[in-house]
TORNU-260764 format. One record per residue: y, x, z of N, C-alpha, C in turn; residue in three letters. Coordinates in steps of 0.1 Angstrom, whole numbers, padded with zeros to 4 digits, always signed. Each point is the difference from the previous one (the first is absolute). Example, Ala and Ser with C-alpha at 12.3 -4.5 7.8 and 13.67 -1.06 7.14 Angstrom:
2
-0057+0132+0078+0012-0009+0000+0012+0009+0000ALA;+0011-0004-0007+0011+0009+0000+0011-0008+0008SER;
***
This chain:
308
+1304+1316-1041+0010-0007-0009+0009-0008+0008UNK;+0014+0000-0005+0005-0011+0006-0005-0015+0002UNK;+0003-0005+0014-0002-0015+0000-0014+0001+0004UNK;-0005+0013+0002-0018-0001+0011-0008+0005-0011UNK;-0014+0000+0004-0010+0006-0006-0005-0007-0007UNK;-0001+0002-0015-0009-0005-0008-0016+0006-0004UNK;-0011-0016-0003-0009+0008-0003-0008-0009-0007UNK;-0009+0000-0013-0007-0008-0006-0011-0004+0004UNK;-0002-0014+0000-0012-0005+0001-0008-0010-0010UNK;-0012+0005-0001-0010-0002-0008-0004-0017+0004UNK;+0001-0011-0002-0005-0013+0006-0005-0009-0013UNK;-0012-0009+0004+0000-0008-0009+0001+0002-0014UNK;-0003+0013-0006-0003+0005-0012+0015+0003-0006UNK;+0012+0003+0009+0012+0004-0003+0009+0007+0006UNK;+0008+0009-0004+0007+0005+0017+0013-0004+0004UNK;+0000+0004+0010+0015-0010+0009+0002+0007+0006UNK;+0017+0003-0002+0008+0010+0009-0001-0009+0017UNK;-0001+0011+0007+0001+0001+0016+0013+0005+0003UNK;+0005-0004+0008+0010+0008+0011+0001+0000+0014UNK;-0003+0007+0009-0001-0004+0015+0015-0009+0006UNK;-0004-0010+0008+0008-0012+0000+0009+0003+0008UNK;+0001+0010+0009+0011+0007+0006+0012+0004-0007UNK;-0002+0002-0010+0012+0010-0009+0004-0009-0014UNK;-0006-0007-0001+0004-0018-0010+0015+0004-0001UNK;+0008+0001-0011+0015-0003+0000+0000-0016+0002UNK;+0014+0001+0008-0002-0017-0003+0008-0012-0012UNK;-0004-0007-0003+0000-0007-0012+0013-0006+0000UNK;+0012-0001-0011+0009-0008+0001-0008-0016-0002UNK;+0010-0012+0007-0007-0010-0005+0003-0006-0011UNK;-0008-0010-0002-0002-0005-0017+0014-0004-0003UNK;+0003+0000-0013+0013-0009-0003+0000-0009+0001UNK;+0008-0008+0002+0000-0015-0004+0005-0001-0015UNK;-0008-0001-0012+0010-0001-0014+0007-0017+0000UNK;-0007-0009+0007+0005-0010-0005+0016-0004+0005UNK;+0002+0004+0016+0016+0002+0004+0009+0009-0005UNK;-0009+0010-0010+0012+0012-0006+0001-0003-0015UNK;-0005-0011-0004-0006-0003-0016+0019-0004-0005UNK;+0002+0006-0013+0012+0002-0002-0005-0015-0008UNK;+0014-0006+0001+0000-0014-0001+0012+0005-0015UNK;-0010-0011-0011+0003+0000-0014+0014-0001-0002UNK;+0008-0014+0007+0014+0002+0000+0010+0011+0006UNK;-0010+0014+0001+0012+0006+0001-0002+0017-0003UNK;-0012-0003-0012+0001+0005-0015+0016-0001-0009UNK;+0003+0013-0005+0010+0000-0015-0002-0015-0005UNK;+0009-0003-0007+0000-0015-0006-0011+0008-0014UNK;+0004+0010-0004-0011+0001-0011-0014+0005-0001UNK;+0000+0002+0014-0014+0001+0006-0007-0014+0004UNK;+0007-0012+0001-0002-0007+0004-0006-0012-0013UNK;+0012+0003-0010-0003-0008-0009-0012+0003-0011UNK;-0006+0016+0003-0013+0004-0007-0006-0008+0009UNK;-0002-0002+0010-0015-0003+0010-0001-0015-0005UNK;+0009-0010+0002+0004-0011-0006-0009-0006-0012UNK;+0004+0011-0014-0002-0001-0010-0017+0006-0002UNK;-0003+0008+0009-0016+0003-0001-0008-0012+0006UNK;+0005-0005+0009-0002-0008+0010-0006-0017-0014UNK;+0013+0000-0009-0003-0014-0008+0001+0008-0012UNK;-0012+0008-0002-0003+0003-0015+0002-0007-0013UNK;+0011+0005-0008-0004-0008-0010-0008+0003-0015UNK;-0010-0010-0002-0010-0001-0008+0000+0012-0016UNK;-0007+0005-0002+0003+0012-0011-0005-0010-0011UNK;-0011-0004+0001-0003-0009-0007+0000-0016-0004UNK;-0009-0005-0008+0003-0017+0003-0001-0005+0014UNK;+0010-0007+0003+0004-0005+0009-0012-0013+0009UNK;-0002+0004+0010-0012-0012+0008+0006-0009+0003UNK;-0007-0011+0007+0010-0008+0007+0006-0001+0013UNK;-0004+0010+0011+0004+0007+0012+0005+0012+0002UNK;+0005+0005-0012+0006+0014-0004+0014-0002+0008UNK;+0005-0016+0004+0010+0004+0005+0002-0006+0022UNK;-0015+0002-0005-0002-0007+0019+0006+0012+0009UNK;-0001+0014-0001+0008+0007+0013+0012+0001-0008UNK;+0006-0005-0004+0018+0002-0007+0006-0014+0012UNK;-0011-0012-0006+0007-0012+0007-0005-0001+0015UNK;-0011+0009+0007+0000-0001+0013+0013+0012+0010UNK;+0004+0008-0011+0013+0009+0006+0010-0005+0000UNK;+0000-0015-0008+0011-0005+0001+0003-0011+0013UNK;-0011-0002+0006-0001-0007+0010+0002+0004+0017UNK;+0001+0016+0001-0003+0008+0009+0013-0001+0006UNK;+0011+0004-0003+0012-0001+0007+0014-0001-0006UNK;+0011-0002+0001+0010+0000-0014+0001+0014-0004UNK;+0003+0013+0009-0002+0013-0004-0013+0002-0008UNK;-0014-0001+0003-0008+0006-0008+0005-0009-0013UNK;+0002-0017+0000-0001-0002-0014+0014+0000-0009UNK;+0012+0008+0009+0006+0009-0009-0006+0013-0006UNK;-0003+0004+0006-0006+0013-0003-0011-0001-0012UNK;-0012-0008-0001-0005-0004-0008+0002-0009-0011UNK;+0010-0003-0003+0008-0007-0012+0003+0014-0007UNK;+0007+0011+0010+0007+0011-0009-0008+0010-0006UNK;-0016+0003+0012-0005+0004-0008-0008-0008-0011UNK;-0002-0009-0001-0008-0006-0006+0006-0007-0011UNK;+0010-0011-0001+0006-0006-0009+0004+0004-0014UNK;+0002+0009-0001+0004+0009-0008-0008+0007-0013UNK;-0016-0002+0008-0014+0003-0008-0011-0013-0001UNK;+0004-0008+0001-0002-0015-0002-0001-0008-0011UNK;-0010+0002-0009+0004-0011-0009+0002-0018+0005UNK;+0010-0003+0001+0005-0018+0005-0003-0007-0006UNK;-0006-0008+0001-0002-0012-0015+0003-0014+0012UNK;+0006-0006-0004+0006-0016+0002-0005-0007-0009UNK;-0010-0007+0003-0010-0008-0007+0004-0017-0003UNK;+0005-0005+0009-0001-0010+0001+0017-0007+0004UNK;+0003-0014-0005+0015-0001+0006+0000+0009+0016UNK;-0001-0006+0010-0001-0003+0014+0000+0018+0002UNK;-0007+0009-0005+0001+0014-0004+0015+0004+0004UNK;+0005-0003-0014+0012+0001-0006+0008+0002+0010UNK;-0002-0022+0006+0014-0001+0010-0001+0008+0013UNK;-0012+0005+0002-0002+0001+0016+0007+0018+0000UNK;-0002+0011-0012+0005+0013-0005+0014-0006+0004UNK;+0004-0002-0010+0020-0005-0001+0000-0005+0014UNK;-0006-0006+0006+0005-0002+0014-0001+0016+0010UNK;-0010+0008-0005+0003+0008+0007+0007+0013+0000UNK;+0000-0001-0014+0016+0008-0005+0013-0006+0003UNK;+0001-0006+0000+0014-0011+0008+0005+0007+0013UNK;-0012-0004+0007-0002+0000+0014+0000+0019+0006UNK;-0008+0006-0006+0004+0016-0001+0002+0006-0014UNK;+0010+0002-0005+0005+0006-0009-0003+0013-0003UNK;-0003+0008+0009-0003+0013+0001-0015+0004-0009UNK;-0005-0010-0001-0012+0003-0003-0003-0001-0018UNK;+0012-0007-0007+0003-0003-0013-0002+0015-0005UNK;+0008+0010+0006-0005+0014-0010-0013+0006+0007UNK;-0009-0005+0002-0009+0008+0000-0015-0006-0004UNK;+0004-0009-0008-0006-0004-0007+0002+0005-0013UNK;-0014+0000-0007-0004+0014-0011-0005-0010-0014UNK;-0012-0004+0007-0009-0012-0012+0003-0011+0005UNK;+0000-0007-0011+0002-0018-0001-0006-0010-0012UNK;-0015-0005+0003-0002-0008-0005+0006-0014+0006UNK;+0007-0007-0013+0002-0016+0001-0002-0010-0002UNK;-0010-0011+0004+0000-0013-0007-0010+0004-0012UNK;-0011-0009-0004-0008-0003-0007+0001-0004-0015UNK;+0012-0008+0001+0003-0006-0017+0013-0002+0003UNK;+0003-0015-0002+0016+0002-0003+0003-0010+0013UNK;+0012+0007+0002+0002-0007+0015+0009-0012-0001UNK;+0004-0010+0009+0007-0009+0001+0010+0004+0000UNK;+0012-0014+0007+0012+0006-0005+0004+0008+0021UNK;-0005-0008+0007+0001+0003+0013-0006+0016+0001UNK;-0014+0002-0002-0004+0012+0000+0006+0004-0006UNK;+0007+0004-0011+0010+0009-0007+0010+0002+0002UNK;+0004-0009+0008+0014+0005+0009-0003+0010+0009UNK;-0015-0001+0009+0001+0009+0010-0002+0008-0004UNK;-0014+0006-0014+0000+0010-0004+0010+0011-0004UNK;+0010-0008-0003+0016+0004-0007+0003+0010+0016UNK;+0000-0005+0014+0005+0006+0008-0008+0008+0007UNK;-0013-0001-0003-0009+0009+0003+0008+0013-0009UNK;-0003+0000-0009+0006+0012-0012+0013+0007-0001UNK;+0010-0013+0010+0014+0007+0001-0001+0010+0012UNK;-0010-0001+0008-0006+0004+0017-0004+0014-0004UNK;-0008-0002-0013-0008+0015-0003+0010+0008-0005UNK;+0002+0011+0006+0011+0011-0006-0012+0011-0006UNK;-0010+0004+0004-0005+0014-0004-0009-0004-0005UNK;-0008-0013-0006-0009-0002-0007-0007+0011-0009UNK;-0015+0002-0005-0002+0010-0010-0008-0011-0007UNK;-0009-0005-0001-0002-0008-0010-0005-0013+0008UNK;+0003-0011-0011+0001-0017-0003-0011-0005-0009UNK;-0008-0011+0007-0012-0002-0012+0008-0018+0002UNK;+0003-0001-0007+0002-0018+0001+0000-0011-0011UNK;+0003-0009-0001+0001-0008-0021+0012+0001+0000UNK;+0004+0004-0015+0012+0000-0007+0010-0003+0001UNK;-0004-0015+0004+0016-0009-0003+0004+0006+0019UNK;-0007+0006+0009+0010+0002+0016+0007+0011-0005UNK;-0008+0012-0012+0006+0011+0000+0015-0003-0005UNK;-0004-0011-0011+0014-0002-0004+0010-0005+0003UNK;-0005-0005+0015+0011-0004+0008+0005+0009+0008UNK;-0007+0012+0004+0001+0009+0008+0011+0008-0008UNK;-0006+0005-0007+0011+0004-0010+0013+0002+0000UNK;+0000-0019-0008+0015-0001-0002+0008-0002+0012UNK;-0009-0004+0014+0013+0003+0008-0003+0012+0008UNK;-0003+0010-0009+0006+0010+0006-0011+0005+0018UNK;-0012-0008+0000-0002+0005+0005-0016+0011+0002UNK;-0004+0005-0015-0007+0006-0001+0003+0016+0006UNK;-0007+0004+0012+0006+0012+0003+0000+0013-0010UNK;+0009+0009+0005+0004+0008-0013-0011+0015+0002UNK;-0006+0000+0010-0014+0008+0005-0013-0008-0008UNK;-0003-0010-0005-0011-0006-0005-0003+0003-0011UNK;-0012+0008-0005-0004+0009-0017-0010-0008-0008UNK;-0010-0008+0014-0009-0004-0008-0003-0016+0000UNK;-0004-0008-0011+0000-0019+0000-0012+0000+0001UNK;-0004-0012+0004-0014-0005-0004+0003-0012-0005UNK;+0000-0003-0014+0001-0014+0002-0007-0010-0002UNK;-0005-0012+0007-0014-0006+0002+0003-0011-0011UNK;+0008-0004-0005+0006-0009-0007+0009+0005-0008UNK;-0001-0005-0016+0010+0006-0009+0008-0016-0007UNK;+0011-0002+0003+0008-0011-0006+0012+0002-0011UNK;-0006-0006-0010+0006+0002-0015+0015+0000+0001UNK;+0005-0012+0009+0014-0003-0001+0009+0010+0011UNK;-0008+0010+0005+0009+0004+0010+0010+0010-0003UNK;+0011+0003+0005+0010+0005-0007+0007+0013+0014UNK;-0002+0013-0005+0002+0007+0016-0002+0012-0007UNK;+0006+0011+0005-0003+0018+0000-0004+0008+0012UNK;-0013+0001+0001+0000+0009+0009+0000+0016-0001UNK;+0015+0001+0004+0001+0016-0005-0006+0009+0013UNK;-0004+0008-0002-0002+0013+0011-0013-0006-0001UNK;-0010-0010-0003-0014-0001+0002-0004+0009-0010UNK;-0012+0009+0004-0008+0013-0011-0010-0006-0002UNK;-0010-0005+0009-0014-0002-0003-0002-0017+0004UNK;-0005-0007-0011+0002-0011-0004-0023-0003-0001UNK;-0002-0008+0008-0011-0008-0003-0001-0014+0000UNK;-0008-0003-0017-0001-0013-0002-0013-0007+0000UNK;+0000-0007+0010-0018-0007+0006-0003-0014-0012UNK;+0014-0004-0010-0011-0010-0006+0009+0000-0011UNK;+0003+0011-0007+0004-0003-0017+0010+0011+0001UNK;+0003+0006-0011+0015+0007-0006+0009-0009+0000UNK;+0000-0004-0012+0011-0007-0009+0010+0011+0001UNK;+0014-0011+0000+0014+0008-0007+0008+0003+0015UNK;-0008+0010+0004+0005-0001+0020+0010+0016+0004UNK;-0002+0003-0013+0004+0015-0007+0012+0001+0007UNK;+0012-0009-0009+0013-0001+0004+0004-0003+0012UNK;-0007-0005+0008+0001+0002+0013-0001+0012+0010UNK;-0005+0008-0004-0001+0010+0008+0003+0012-0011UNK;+0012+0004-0002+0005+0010-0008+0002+0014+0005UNK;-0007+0004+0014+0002+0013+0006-0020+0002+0001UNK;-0009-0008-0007-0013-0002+0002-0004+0017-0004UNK;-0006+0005+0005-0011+0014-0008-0017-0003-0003UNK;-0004-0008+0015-0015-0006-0002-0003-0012-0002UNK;-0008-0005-0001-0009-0012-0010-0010-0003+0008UNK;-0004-0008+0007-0015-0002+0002-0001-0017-0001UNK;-0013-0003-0009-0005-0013-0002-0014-0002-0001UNK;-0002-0005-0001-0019-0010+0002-0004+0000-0013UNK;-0010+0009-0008+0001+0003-0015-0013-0015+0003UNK;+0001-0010-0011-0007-0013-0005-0016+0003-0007UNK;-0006-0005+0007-0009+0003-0009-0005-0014-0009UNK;+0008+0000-0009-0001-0011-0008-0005+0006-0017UNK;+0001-0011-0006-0005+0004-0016+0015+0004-0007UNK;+0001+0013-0006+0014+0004-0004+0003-0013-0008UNK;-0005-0009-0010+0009-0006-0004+0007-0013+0010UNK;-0002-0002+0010+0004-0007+0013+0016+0000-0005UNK;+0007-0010+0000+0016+0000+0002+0006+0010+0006UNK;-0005-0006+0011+0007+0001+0017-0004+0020-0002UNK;-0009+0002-0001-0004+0015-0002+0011+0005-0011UNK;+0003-0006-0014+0007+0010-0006+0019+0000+0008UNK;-0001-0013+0000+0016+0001+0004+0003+0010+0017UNK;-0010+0001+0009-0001+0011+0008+0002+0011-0004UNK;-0010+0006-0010-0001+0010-0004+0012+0005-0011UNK;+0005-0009-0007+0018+0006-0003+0008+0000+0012UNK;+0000-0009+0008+0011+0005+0010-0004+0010+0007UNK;-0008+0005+0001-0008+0017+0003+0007+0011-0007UNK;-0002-0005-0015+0011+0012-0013+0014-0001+0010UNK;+0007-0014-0002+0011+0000+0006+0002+0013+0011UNK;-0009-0003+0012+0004+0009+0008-0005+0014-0001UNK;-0009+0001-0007-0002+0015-0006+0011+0012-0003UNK;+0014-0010-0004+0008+0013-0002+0008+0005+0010UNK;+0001-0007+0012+0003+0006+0011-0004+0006+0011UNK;-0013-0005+0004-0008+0003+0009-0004+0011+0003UNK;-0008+0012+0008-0003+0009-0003-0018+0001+0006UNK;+0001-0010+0004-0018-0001+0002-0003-0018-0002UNK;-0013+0000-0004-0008-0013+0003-0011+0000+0008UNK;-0001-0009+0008-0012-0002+0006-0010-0014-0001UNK;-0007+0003-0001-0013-0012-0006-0011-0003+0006UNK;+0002-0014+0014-0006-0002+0008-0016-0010-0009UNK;-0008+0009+0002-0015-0008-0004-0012-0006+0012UNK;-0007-0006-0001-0006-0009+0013-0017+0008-0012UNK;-0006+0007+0015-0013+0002-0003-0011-0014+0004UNK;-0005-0009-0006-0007-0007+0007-0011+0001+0001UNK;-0003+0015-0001-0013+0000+0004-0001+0007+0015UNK;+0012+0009+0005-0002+0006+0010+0012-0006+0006UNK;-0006-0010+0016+0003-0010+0008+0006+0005+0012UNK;-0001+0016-0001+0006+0005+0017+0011+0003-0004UNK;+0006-0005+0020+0011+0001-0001+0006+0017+0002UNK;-0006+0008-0004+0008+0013+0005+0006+0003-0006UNK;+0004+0017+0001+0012+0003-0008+0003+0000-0011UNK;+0014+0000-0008-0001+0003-0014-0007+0008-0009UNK;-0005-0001-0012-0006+0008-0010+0009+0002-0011UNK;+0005+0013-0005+0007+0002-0009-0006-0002-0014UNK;+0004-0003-0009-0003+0006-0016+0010+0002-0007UNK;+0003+0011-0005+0013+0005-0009-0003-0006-0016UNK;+0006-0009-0001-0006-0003-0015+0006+0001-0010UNK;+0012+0006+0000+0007+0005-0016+0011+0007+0003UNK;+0003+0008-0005+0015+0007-0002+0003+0003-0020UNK;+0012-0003+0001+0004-0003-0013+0017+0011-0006UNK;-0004+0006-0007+0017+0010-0003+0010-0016-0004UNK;+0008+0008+0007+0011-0009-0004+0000-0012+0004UNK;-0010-0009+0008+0005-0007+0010-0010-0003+0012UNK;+0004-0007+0012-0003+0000+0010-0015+0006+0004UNK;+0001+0007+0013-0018-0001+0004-0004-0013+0005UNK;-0011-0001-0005-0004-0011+0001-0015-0003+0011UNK;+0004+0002+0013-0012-0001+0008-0013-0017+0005UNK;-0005+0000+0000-0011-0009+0003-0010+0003+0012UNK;+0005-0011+0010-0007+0002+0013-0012-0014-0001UNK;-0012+0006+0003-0010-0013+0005+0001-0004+0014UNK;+0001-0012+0002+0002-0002+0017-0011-0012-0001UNK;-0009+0000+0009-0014-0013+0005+0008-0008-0003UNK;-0012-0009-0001+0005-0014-0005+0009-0011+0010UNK;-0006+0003+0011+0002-0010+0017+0018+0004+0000UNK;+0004+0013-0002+0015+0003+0005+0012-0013-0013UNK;+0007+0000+0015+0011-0012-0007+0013+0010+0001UNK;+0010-0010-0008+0015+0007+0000+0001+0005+0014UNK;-0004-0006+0008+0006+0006+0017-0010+0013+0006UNK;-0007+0000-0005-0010+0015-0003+0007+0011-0004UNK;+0001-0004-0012+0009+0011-0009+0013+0008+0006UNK;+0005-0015+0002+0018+0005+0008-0003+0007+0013UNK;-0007-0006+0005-0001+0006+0018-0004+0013-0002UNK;-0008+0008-0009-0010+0014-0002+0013+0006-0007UNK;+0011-0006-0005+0009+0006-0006+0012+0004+0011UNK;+0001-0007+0012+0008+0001+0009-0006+0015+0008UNK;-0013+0001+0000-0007+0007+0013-0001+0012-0009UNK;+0003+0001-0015-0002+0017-0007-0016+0000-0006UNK;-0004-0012-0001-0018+0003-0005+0000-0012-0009UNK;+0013-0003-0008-0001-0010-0011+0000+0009-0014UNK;+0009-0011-0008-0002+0001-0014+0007+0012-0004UNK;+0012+0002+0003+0009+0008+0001-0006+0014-0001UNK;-0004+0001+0019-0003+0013+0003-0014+0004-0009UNK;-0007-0005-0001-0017+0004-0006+0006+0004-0015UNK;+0012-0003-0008+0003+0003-0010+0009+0014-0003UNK;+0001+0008+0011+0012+0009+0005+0016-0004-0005UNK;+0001-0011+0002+0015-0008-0005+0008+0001+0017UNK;+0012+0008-0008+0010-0004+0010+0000-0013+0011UNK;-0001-0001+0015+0000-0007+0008+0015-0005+0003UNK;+0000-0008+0007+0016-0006+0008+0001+0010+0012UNK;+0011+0010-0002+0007+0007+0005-0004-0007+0016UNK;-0003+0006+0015-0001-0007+0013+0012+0011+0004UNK;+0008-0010+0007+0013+0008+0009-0002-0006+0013UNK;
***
């Protein structure tokens, strides 16, 4: 045979090729992979921004509290990587700005790089109702956001947002954490509308609305507060084209995924769906599983916010 004589040997209960050591081809030497290792930066930019985005996974499910520790350690690595990881990542992010000091420290860094205003997707804001300082910045946070897809915040910002004009014209879906009687605003181009603590008369506000979702009460029908809900429900019944009807199981305490129940469809007007979600999930549950495609929305087969 080429390369010398072969011949099998029987050893140690196994056999092992022989070759006489005279006629050995000789061996190229080892590689070195670590001097020839193709270095990440100089990958396709969109080769790059997949590794990125696998790299700081984002959560399918309810959200942990370290779900965002390799996002914020990429951002520490060099100004290239933590451009790079903004673009892949920012974009599939649910944001929430919790607290003032939140607020101001975002708007400072939209100020400071501008670039990064469209690529921002979700935006939760603020807790209840903001001051008059925090509402200024939030105002320029919002004039920053050009491509927004959905906004979970209280009423009276939206209705600031609004009227000046700075609700982006890409944004389909509201959350609103607060509903205020006196507020006065149109949010046109908003489709999918969720309300975390009452209906009321919030109709006329959103006149391009198709979906509905609210926190169905479990109170005694003759409750006030239950019937006057439950007309402004009729109200929006004749335009809507779905309802959704968030219920709290409190007997099953895990946090995993959603459980569907389809609970009525009706000729002639809306379907009318009903999701059980554990008792433990709060509004920021809900919205974040709605940003990542494993919320309320998607488990209902309802139209999502368009991603461009």
């Amino acid at each position: 045979m080429p390369g010398g004589c072969e011949k099998l040997d029987y050893e140690n209960g196994q056999w092992k090729r022989q070759t006489r050591p005279g006629l050995i081809a000789t061996q190229p030497p080892p590689r070195d992979y670590i001097s020839s290792a193709l270095s990440l930066m100089d990958l396709p930019a969109e080769i790059q921004l997949l590794i990125f985005r696998y790299c700081a996974p984002i959560p399918t499910e309810r959200l942990g509290p370290d779900s965002m520790d390799t996002f914020l350690t990429l951002l520490q690595v060099s100004k290239t990587i933590q451009q790079q990881a903004y673009m892949a990542c920012l974009p599939h992010i649910p944001l929430a700005l919790w607290s003032k000091k939140g607020v101001r420290s975002f708007r400072a860094l939209l100020i400071r790089r501008p670039e990064l205003g469209c690529l921002v997707r979700h935006l939760w804001i603020g807790t209840g109702k903001l001051d008059e300082e925090e509402l200024a910045w939030a105002l320029d946070i919002m004039g920053l956001i050009s491509q927004l897809r959905s906004l979970a915040c209280g009423e009276y910002l939206l209705a600031k947002t609004v009227n000046a004009r700075a609700l982006a014209k890409t944004c389909k879906r509201v959350t609103l954490m607060g509903v205020e009687r006196g507020a006065v605003y149109q949010a046109k181009g908003v489709r999918q509308v969720r309300l975390c603590t009452g209906v009321y008369s919030t109709k006329e506000r959103f006149p391009d609305v198709t979906m509905l979702c609210f926190n169905a009460r479990r109170m005694n029908v003759k409750d006030e507060r239950v019937k006057v809900e439950y007309e402004a429900v009729d109200r929006w019944a004749e335009k809507v084209e779905r309802f959704v009807l968030i219920e709290r199981d409190l007997r099953r305490m895990s946090s995993r995924g959603l459980e569907l129940k389809f609970k009525a469809k009706r000729t002639g007007r809306p379907d009318i769906f009903s999701v059980t979600l554990p008792a433990r999930w709060t509004e920021w549950d809900i919205w974040s599983s709605d940003v990542v495609g494993a919320g309320v929305w998607d488990k209902c087969g309802l139209e999502g916010v368009p991603e461009k």
